[in-house]
N, C-alpha and C positions, 0 to 999 in steps of 0.2 A: 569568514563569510564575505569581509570587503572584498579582498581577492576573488572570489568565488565571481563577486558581482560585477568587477572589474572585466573577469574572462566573457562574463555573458554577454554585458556590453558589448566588449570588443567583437564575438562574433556574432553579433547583430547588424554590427555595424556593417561586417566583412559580408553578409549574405544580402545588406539593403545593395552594398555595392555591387554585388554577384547579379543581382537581380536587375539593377539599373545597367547596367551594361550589356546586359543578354537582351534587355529592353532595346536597347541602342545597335543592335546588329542588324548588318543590311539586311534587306530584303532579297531572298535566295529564288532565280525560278528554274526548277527541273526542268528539261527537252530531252526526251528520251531516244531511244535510237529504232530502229528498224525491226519492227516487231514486238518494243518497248513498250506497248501498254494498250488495253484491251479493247476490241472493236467489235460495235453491234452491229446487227444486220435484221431487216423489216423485208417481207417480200411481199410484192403487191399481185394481181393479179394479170400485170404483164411479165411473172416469172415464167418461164419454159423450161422445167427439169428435163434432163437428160434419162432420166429413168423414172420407174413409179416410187422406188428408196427416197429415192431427192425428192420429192413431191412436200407440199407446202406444209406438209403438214410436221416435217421431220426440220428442227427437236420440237416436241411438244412444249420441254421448258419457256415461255416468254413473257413477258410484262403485259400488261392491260393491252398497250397498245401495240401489242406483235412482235416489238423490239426483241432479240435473242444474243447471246454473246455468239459473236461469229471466230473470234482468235481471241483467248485460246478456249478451246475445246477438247477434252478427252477424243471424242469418234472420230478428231483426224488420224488417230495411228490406226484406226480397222479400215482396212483397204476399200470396202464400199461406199464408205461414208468419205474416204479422202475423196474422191470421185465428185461427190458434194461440195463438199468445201474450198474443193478447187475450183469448179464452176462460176462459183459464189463471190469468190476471191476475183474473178478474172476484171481485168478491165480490159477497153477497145479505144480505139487511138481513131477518130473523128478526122477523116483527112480534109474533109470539107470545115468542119469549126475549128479543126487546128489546135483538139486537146483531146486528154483521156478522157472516157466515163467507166461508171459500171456495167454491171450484165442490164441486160433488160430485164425490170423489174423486182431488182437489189438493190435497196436502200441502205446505205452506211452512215454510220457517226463515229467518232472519241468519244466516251462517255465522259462525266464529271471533270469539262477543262474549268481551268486553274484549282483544282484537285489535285495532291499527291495519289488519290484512290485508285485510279486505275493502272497507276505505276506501282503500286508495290507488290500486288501477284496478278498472272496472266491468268491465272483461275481459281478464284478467292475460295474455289472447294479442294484447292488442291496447293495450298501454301505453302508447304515445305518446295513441293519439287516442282511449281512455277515461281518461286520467288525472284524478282527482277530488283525493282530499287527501294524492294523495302528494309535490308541491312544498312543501306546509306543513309535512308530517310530517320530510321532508330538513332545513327550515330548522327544526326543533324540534329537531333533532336536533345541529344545527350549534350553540345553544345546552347544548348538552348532556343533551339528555334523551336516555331511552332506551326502545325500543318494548318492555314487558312491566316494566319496572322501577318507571320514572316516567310513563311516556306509555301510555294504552290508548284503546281503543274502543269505542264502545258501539253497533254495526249494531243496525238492527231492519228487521222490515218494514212496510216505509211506507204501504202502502194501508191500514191499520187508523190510526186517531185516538184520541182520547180525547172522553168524555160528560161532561154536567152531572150532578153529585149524584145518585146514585138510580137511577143508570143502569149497565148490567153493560157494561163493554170487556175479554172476556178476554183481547184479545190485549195491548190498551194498556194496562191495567193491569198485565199481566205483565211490561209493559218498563220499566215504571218499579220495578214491585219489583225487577228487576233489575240497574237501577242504580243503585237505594240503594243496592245490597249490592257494587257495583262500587267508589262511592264509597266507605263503610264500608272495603272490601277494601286500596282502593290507598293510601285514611288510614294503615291500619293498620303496611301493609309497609314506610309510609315514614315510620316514625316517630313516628306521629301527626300528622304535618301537613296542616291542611284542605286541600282541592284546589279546582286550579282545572279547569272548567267550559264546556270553546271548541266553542261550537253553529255551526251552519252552517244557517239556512234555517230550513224545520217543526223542526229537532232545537232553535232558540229557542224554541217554542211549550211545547214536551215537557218540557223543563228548565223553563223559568215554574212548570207547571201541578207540577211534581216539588217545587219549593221549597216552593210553596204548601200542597202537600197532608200537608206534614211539620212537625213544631213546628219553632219559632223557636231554640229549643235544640237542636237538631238542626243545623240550618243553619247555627248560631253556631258549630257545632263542627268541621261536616266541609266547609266551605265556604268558601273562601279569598274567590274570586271567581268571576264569572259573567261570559263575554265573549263578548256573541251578534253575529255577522256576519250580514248582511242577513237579518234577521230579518223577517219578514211579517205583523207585531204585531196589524194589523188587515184583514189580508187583500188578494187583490189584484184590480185590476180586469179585469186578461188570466183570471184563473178563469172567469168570467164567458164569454169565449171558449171555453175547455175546455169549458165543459159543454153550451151552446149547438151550436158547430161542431166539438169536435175540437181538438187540439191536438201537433204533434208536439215541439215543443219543442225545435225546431231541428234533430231526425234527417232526414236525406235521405230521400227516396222514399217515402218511408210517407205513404198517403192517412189524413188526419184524422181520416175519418170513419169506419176500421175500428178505431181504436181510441178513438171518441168514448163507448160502450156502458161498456166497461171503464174507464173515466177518471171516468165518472158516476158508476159503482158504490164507488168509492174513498172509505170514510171521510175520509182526511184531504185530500181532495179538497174534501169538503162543508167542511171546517172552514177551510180555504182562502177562500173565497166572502170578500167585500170586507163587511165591517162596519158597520152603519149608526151608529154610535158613533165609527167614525173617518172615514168616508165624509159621513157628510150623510145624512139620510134622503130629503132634495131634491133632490140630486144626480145627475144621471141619467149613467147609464152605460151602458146598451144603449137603441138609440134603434130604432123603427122605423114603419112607416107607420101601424101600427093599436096600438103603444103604447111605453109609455116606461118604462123599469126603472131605478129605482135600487134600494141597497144596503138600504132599507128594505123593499124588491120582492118580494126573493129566493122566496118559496113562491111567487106567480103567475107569478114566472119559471121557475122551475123546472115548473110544470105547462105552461106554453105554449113551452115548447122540447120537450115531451111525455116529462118525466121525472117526472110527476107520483108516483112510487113515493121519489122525492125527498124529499119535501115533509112527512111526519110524521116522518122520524128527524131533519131540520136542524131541525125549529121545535121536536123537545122533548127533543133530544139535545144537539145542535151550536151553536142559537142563545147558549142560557146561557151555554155552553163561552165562546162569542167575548165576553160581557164583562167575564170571570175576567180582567182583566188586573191583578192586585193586585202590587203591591209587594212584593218579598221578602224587604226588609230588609237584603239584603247584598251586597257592594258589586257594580257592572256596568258595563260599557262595551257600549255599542253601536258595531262600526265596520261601517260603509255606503259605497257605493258612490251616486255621484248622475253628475247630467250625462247621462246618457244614454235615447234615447229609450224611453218608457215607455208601454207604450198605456194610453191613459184613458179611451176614450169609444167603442164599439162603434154604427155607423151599418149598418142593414141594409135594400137599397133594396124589397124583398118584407117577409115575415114567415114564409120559405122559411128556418130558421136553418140549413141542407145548402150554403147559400153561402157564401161568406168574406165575412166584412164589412170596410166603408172603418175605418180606427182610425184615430182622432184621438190623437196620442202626447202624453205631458208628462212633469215630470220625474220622475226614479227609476233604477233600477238595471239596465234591461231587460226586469224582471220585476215587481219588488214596485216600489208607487207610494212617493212622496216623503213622503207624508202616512200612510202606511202604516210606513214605516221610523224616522219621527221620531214617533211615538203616543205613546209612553212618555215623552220630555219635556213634552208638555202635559199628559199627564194625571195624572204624578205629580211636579208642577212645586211642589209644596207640601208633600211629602211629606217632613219633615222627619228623618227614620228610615232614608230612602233615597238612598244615594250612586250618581250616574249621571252615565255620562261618555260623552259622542258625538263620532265622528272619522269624519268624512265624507272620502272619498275621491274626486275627480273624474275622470270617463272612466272609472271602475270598474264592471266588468257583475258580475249578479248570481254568476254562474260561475265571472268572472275572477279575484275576490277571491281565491282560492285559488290564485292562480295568477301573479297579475302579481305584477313585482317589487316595486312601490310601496306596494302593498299588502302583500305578506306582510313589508315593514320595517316601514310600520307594528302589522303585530297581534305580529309578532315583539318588538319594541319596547317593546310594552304588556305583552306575558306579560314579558318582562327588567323592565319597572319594578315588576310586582306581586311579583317575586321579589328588588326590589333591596332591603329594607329587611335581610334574610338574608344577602343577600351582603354587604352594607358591615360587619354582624355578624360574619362569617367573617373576611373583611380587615382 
């Protein structure tokens, strides 16, 4: 019985420590990617449907005050209702105030920021097959963290981007003020410990542009680390598809090209568009019989796929934007996905861009190119102020990162090593 009572001790002792230690882990904040977590929508009665279908009164489902989930939604894949929701979706580029809005009479939000909630399904009635970052969040949790404690979220909405210097983004700029003070917030309740920083996708881009726009004392303080998963550092060459032809991005049924209009219109859409700095300015990427585009192209591309309304917010908004890639100074891992096919190369056998074109694939993530994903080791390869570390992952798609097992031990793994220096402190 001594022994007996010796063992229980000991693992008493061993779970008081288990538990002081998981107490003691940083403060983690989600930034989800591009279509990463769910957006409501209020229509006022300066809405103007396109049909009597769209009319205000479609979905019935909504809250007290009107609010409805606008993404995601079942009726985007019946072709009437995409007609809807693409409307809905649209924004208009203000030449005169010098930024995007919505439709007239479309109200948007992020629902529950600094909530994991609206990151872990895009349609909580349909969780197995919208599930986003809720496999990460479970194994976040299996390390011990805990969702409102240690762990939050920062939803935004994704169709707005961020500008070069000089230029007004009230909505991207309101998301970043808001999570400084996210950051700032979850420093606070835990102690003061800087936090760490897990983007997924555009929320890489957002986070960048966030460290950058803050002093270096700032960062030194409430900034642990920075851990972006396929990140689109230099944009991608399947963009170039979206804006061209349409793009469903893998949902069933839905033709391309009724939500081609609305895909165009998308700030961080433009800011998307593949890099002539990580691209090649020679580099040709849509090919067709009467001309050739590459990443150096983008404005005659944009006017000859007949988006010409394109063409003065990317070249004096968006372009500068893409070659902010500056160093943040504090410490980052990139983990990527590789090995799988990646379109690279857009052949179109007319100059009809309402067709699908032949795509030549190479390597990358599904989504984001290879060369796209690795930028950041070349370009800040001398950068002697900056710690970066890359964990490439094979057979990994841009999506699945969040999801396959291999993957989420690795980035699991990496959040346990950034917090091992605390825990061996504790023990």
């Amino acid at each position: 019985m001594k022994g007996l009572g010796l063992e229980v001790g000991a693992l008493i002792i061993v779970m008081l420590c288990m538990c002081q230690a998981t107490s003691n882990l940083h403060p983690l904040i989600l930034v989800p990617g591009n279509g990463g977590n769910q957006l409501e929508a209020r229509l006022t009665s300066d809405y103007k449907p396109s049909s009597l279908l769209c009319n205000r009164w479609y979905p019935t489902s909504r809250d007290k005050n009107g609010w409805f989930r606008l993404w995601f939604d079942l009726s985007v894949l019946f072709a009437p209702f995409t007609k809807c929701f693409a409307e809905r979706m649209m924004l208009y580029y203000d030449l005169d105030l010098d930024d995007f809005y919505n439709a007239p009479g479309v109200e948007t939000k992020a629902p529950h920021f600094g909530s994991t909630q609206s990151l872990l399904y895009l349609d909580p009635n349909l969780k197995h097959v919208t599930s986003y970052m809720a496999p990460l969040v479970e194994s976040l949790e299996r390390i011990g963290y805990v969702s409102g404690d240690n762990l939050f979220g920062a939803p935004y909405d994704f169709r707005y981007g961020l500008a070069a210097a000089g230029h007004p983004t009230h909505v991207g700029s309101k998301f970043l003020q808001d999570l400084k003070a996210l950051i700032e917030k979850a420093s606070t309740s835990n102690g003061g410990k800087p936090v760490i920083l897990l983007s997924h996708s555009l929320g890489g881009l957002f986070v960048l542009q966030l460290l950058n726009r803050n002093p270096l004392s700032w960062r030194k303080k409430f900034i642990k680390h920075f851990v972006a998963l396929s990140a689109p550092w230099g944009g991608t060459a399947e963009q170039m598809l979206t804006f061209a032809s349409g793009n469903t991005l893998g949902v069933p049924l839905v033709d391309p090209l009724l939500v081609r209009q609305e895909q165009r219109s998308s700030e961080s859409n433009l800011w998307l568009l593949p890099s002539s700095k990580i691209f090649g300015w020679q580099n040709p990427l849509v090919i067709t019989p009467n001309a050739t585009y590459s990443a150096d192209d983008i404005p005659k591309f944009l006017n000859d796929i007949g988006f010409p309304q394109g063409v003065y917010p990317f070249e004096t908004r968006i372009l500068p934007l893409m070659e902010e890639l500056i160093a943040p100074e504090v410490p980052m891992t990139c983990i990527i996905g590789s090995g799988v096919r990646t379109a690279e190369k857009l052949f179109y056998k007319t100059s009809d861009f309402d067709e699908r074109p032949h795509v030549v694939y190479g390597d990358g993530d599904g989504t984001v190119n290879m060369v796209s994903l690795l930028a950041l080791e070349s370009l800040w390869a001398d950068k002697k102020n900056q710690s970066l570390k890359v964990i490439r992952i094979n057979d990994v798609s841009h999506a699945s990162i969040l999801k396959n097992h291999i993957a989420l031990r690795e980035i699991i793994g990496e959040i346990s090593e950034i917090n091992s220096q605390i825990r061996s402190n504790v023990m």
